[in-house]
C-alpha positions as CSV (number, residue, x, y, z in Angstrom):
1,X,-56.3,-27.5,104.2
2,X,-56.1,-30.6,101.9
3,X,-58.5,-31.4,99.1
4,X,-58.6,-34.1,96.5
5,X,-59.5,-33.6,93.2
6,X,-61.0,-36.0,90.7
7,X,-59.7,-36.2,87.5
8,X,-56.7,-34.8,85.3
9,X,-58.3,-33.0,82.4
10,X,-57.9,-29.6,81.7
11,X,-60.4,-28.6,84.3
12,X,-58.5,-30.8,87.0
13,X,-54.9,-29.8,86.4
14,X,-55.9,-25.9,86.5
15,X,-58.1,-26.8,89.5
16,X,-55.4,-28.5,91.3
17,X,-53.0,-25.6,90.1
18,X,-55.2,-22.8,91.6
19,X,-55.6,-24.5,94.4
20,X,-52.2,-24.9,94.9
21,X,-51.4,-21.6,94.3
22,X,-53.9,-20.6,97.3
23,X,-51.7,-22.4,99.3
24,X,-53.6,-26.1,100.2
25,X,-52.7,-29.3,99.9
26,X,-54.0,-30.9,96.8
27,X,-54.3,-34.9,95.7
28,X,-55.0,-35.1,91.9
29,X,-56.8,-38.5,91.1
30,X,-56.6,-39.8,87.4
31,X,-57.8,-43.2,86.7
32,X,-55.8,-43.3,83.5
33,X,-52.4,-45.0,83.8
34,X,-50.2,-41.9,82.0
35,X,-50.8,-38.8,80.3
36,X,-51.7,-39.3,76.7
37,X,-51.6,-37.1,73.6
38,X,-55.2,-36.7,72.9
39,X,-57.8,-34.9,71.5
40,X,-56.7,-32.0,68.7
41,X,-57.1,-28.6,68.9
42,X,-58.0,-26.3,71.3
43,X,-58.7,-22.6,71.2
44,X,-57.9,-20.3,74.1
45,X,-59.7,-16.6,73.9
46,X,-58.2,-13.8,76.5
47,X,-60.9,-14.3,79.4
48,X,-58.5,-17.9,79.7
49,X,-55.0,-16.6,78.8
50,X,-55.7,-14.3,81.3
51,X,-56.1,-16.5,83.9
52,X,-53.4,-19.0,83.2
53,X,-50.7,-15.4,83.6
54,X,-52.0,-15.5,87.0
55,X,-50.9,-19.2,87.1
56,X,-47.5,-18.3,86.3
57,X,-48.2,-20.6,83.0
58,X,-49.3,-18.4,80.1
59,X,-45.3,-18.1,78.6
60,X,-45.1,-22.0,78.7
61,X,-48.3,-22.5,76.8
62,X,-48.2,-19.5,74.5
63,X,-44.7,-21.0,73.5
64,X,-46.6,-23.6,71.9
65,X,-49.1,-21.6,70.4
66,X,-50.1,-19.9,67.2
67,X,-51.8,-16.6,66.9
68,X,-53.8,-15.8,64.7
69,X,-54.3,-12.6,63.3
70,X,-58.1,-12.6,62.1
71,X,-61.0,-14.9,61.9
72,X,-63.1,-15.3,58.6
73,X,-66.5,-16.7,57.7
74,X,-67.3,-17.9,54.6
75,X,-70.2,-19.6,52.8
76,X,-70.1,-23.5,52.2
77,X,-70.5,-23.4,48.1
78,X,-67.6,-20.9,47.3
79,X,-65.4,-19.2,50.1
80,X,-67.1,-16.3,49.6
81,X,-66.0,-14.2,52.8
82,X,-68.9,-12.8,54.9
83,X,-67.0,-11.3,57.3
84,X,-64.1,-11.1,59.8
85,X,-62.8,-9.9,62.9
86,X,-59.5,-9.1,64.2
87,X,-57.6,-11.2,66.3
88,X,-53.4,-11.1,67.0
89,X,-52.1,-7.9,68.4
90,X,-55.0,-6.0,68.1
91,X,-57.2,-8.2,70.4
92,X,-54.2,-9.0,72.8
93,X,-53.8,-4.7,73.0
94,X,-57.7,-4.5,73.3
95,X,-58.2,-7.4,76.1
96,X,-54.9,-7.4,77.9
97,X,-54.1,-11.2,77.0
98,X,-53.6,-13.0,74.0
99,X,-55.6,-15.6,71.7
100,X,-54.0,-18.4,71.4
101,X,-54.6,-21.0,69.2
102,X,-52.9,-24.9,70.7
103,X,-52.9,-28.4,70.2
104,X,-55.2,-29.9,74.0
105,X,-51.8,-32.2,74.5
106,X,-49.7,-29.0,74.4
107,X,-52.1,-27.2,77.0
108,X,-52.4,-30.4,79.6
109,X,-48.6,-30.6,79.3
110,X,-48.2,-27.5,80.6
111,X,-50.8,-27.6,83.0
112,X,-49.1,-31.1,84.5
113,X,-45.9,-29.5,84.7
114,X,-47.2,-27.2,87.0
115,X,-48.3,-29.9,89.4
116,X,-45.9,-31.7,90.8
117,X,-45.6,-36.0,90.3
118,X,-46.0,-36.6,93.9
119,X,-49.6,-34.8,93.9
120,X,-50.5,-36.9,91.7
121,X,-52.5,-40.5,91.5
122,X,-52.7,-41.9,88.1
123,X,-54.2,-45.6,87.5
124,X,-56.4,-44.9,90.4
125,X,-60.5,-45.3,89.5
126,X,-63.0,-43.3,91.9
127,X,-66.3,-45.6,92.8
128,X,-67.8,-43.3,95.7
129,X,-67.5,-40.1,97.1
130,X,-68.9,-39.3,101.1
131,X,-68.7,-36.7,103.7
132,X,-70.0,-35.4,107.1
133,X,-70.2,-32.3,108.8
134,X,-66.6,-32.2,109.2
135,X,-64.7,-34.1,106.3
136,X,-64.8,-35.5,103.1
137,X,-63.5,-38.8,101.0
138,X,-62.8,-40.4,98.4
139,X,-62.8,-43.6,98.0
140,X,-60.5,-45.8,95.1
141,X,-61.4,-49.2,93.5
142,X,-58.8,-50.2,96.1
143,X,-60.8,-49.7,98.9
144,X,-58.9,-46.9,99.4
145,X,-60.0,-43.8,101.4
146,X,-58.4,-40.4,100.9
147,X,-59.7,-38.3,103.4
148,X,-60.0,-34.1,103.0
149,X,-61.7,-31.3,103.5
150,X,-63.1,-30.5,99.7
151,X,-63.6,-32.7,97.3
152,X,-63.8,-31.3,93.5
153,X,-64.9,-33.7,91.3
154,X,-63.4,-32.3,87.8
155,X,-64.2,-35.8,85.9
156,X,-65.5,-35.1,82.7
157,X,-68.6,-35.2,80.6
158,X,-69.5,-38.9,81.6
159,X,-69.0,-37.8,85.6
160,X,-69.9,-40.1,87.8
161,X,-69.5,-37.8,90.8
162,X,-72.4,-35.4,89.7
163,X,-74.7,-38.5,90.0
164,X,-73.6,-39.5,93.4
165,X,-74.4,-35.5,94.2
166,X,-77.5,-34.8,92.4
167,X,-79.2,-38.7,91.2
168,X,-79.7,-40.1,87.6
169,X,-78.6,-37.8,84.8
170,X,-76.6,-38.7,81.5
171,X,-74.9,-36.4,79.0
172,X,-77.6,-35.4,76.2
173,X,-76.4,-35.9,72.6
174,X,-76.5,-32.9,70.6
175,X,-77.4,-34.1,67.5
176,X,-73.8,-33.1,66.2
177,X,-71.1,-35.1,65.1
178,X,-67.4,-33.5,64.6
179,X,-64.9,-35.0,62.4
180,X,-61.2,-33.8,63.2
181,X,-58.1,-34.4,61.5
182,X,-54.8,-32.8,61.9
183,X,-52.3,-32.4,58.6
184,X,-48.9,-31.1,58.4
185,X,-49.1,-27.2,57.5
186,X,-47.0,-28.3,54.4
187,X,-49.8,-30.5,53.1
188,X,-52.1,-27.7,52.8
189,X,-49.8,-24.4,52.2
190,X,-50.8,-24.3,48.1
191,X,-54.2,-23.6,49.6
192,X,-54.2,-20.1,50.5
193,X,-56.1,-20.8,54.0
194,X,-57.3,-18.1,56.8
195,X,-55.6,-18.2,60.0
196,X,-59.0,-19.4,61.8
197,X,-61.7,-20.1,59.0
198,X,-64.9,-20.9,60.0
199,X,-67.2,-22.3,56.6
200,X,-70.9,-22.3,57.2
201,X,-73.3,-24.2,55.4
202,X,-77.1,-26.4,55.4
203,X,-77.1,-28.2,58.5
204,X,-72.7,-28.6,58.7
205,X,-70.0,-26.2,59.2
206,X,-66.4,-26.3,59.0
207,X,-63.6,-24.9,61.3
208,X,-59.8,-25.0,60.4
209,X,-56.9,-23.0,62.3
210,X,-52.8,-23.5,62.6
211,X,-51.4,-25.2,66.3
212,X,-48.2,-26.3,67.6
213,X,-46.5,-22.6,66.4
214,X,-48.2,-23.1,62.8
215,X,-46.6,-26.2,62.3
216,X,-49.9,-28.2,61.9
217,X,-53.7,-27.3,60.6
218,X,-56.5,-28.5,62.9
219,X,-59.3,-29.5,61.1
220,X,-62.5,-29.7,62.6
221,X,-66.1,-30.7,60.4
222,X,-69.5,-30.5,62.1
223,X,-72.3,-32.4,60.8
224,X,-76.2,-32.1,62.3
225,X,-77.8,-35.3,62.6
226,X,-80.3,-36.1,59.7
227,X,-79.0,-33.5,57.8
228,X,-77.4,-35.4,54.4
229,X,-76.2,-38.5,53.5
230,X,-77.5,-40.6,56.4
231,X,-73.9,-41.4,58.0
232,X,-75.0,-42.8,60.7
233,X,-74.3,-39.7,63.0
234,X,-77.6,-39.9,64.8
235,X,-75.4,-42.8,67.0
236,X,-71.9,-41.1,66.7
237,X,-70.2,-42.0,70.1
238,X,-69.0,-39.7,72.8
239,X,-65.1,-40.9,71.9
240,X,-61.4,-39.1,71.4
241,X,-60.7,-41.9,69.0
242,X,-63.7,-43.5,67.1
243,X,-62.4,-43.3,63.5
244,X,-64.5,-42.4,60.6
245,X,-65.3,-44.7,57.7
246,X,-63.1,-44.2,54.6
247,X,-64.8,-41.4,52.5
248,X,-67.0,-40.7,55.3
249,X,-66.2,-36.7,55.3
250,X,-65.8,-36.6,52.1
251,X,-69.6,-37.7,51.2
252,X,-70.6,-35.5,54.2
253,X,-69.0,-32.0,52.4
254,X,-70.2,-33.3,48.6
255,X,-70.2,-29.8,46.7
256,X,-68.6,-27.9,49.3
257,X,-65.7,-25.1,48.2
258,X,-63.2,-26.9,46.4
259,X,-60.7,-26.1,49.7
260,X,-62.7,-27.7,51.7
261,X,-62.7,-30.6,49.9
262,X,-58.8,-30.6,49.4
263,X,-58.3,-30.5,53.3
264,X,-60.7,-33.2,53.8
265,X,-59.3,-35.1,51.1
266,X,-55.3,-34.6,52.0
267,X,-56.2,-35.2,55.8
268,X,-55.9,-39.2,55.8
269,X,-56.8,-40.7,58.7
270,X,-60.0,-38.6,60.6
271,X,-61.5,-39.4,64.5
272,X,-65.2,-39.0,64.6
273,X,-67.2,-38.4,67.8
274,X,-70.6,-37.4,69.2
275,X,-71.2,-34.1,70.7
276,X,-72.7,-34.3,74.1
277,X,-73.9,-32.1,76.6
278,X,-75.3,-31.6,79.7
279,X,-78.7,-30.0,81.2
280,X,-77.5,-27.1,83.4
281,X,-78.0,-27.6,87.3
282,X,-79.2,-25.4,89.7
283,X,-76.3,-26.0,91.9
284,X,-72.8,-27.6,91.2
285,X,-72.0,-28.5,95.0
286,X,-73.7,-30.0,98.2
287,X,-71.5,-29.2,101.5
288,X,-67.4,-29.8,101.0
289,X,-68.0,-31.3,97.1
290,X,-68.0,-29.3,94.0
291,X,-68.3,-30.2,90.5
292,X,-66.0,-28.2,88.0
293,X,-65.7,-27.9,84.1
294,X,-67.6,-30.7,81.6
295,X,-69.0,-32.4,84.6
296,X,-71.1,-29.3,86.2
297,X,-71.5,-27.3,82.6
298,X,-70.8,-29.4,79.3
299,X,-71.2,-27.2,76.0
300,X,-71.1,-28.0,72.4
301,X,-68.1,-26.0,71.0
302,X,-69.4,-23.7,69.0
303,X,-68.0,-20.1,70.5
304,X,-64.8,-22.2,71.6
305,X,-65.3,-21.9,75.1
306,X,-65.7,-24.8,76.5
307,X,-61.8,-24.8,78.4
308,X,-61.9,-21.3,79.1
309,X,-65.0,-21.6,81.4
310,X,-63.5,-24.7,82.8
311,X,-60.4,-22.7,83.6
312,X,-62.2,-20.3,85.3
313,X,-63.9,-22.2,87.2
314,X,-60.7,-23.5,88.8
315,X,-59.6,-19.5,89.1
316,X,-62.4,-18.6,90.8
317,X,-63.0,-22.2,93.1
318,X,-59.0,-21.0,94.1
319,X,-60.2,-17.5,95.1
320,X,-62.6,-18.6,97.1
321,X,-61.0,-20.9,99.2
322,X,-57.5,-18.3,99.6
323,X,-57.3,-18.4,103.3
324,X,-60.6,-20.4,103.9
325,X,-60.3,-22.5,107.2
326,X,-61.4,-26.3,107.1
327,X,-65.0,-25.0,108.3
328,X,-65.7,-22.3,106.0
329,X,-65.4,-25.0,103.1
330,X,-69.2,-25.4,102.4
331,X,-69.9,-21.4,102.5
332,X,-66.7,-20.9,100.3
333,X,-68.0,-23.4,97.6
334,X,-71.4,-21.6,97.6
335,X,-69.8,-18.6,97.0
336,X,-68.0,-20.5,94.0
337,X,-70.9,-21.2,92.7
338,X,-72.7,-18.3,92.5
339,X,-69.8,-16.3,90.9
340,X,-70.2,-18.9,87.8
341,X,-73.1,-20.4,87.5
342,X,-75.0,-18.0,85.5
343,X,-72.1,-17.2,83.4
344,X,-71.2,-20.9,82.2
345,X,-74.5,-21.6,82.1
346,X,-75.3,-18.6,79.6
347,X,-72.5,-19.9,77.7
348,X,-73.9,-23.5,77.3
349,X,-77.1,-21.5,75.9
350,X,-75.1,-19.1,73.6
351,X,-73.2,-21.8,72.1
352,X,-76.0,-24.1,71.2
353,X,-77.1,-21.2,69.8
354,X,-74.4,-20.6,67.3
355,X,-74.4,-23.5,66.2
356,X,-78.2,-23.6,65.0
357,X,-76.9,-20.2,63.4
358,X,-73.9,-22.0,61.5
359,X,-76.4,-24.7,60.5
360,X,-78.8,-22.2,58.3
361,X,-80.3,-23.8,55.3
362,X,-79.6,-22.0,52.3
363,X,-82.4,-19.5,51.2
364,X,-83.9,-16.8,53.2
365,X,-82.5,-17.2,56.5
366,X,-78.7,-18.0,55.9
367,X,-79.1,-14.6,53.3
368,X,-80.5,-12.8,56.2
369,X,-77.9,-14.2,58.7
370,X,-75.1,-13.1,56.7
371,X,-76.4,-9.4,55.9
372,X,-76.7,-9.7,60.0
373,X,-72.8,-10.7,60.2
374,X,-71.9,-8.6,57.8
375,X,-73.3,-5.5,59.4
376,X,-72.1,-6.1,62.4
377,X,-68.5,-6.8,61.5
378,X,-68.7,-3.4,59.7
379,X,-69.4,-1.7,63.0
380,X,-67.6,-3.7,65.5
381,X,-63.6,-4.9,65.6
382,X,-64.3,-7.8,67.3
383,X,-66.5,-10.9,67.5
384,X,-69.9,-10.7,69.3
385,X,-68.9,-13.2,72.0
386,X,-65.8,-10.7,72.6
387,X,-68.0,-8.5,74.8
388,X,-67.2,-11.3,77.7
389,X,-63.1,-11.5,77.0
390,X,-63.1,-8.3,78.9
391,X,-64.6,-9.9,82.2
392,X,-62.1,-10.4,84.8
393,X,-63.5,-13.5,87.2
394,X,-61.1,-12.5,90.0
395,X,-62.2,-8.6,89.9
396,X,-63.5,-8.5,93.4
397,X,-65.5,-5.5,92.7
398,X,-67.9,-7.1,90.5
399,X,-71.0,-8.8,92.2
């Protein structure tokens, strides 16, 4: 069976992979010209690292890794620590697969290496998808047509495919802005820094953990629009490399824990961009073409998920489709579907959710959230959102 997928983003690549792996003939479209090093840190929780074992890949990417051994909270004013939870050995013994902590470059590397070059169609832009009863195609700027029998359009949070399938619909800003930086882990070793830190304070919070085996600190600095100094982020654009004005962190963290400061300060040059989303569908495919990852269920990033559930969505779109016949495409995508749907769509819910949690104002309710936290982490090993590490997606016995 041959299909062509749209797009090489993390989604794409494991999509193509998994397909591969169920033994069809896969055509990866990219309308970039080459593989670039972009975006910054990416984290990777066991209900993914599982998955990417199955794909023969988790040794190459967890060679690139860090693990970390905990997670802490803190408060914005101090460092106070509210709480943690374990990570490292103790998750990777509870869940059966490790959390890994990686650089996205690292990760698409060794997703592309799993796919070979001539699969592959870089510098090649997608205008229109079509089908019949019986086929389906893309076709290129070129006037190409690549004919197959599923299409699986894995193009992002600005896809283009899912309004060809479902009519006008754009990605919804958040009303969050990130700032990201990456610094050399000497830079910031005299700082005595959490493995994974997570700050939270009025209407911002602030993420930091180690990639590329420790050697670097990702930095990552959420600001709600309308919540301080007026930066602007109410019109912060959807972009990997927008850069921030000079200072422009800094006067969004005034007063913040002095180590906060002293990342943001020793972090020289910092990317800003707008956090979009998209309004969940009722259905990610219409006969022999799918949507997959950002482009059927963008999230903001606040339980770190957002790659896992794209990943799984190529796991379980390959799992359908083992030993499907050109014919059974369309019942094999619905069946796709309806094993994640629900699940990625919770997750866009639960992760908006956190963030309004991480976003407190100080007083009454960020007191009462932290007793919450607190309590929890008292009881509990592991993070809330842990509960769902567990799931296997390819366990045929669930429903």
């Amino acid at each position: 069976m041959r299909a062509v997928v749209v797009g090489a983003g993390i989604g794409g690549l494991a999509a193509t992979a998994s397909l591969r792996r169920a033994g069809h003939e896969v055509t990866l479209v990219e309308q970039a010209a080459r593989f670039t090093e972009i975006g910054a840190g990416i984290q990777l929780a066991p209900n993914a690292t599982r998955l990417l074992r199955r794909l023969d890949l988790l040794d190459a990417v967890a060679a690139q890794a860090a693990r970390p051994s905990h997670v802490s909270f803190r408060t914005w004013s101090d460092g106070a620590e509210i709480c943690r939870y374990a990570l490292g050995r103790t998750a990777e013994d509870a869940f059966g697969a490790p959390y890994l902590l990686l650089h996205r470059a690292d990760l698409h590397q060794a997703l592309a290496a799993a796919v070979p070059p001539s699969s592959v169609r870089l510098n090649t832009v997608v205008v229109g998808i079509d089908q019949d009863d019986n086929s389906a195609s893309v076709t290129t700027a070129s006037g190409e047509r690549l004919r197959a029998d599923l299409v699986v359009a894995a193009d992002g949070i600005r896809s283009a495919a899912r309004q060809w399938l479902f009519g006008a619909d754009e990605a919804v800003f958040s009303r969050t802005a990130a700032y990201r930086a990456l610094l050399p882990a000497g830079e910031v070793a005299d700082l005595d820094l959490p493995d994974l830190g997570i700050w939270l304070g009025p209407g911002r919070h602030f993420v930091h953990y180690w990639v590329r085996r420790g050697e670097l600190l990702n930095v990552v600095a959420v600001v709600t629009a309308g919540s301080g100094s007026g930066s602007g982020v109410h019109a912060a654009a959807e972009s990997w490399t927008a850069r921030a004005e000079p200072g422009e962190q800094l006067r969004e963290f005034d007063g913040w824990d002095s180590r906060v400061i002293d990342v943001l300060e020793r972090a020289g040059q910092v990317l800003r961009y707008g956090i979009h989303t998209r309004v969940p569908l009722a259905r990610w495919n219409i006969g022999r073409v799918t949507l997959l990852g950002d482009s059927a269920h963008a999230m903001v990033p606040f339980q770190a998920q957002g790659a896992a559930q794209a990943i799984m969505d190529a796991a379980v779109l390959g799992d359908t489709l083992t030993g499907a016949t050109p014919a059974e495409v369309p019942d094999a995508l619905d069946r796709y579907v309806h094993r994640r749907l629900a699940t990625a769509t919770s997750m866009q819910a639960n992760s908006a959710r956190a963030g309004d949690d991480f976003h407190l104002p100080d007083g009454p309710e960020a007191q009462a959230r932290n007793a919450r936290m607190a309590a929890y982490a008292a009881e509990h090993v592991f993070l809330p959102q842990a509960t769902g590490w567990a799931v296997d997606v390819l366990d045929h016995r669930r429903p």
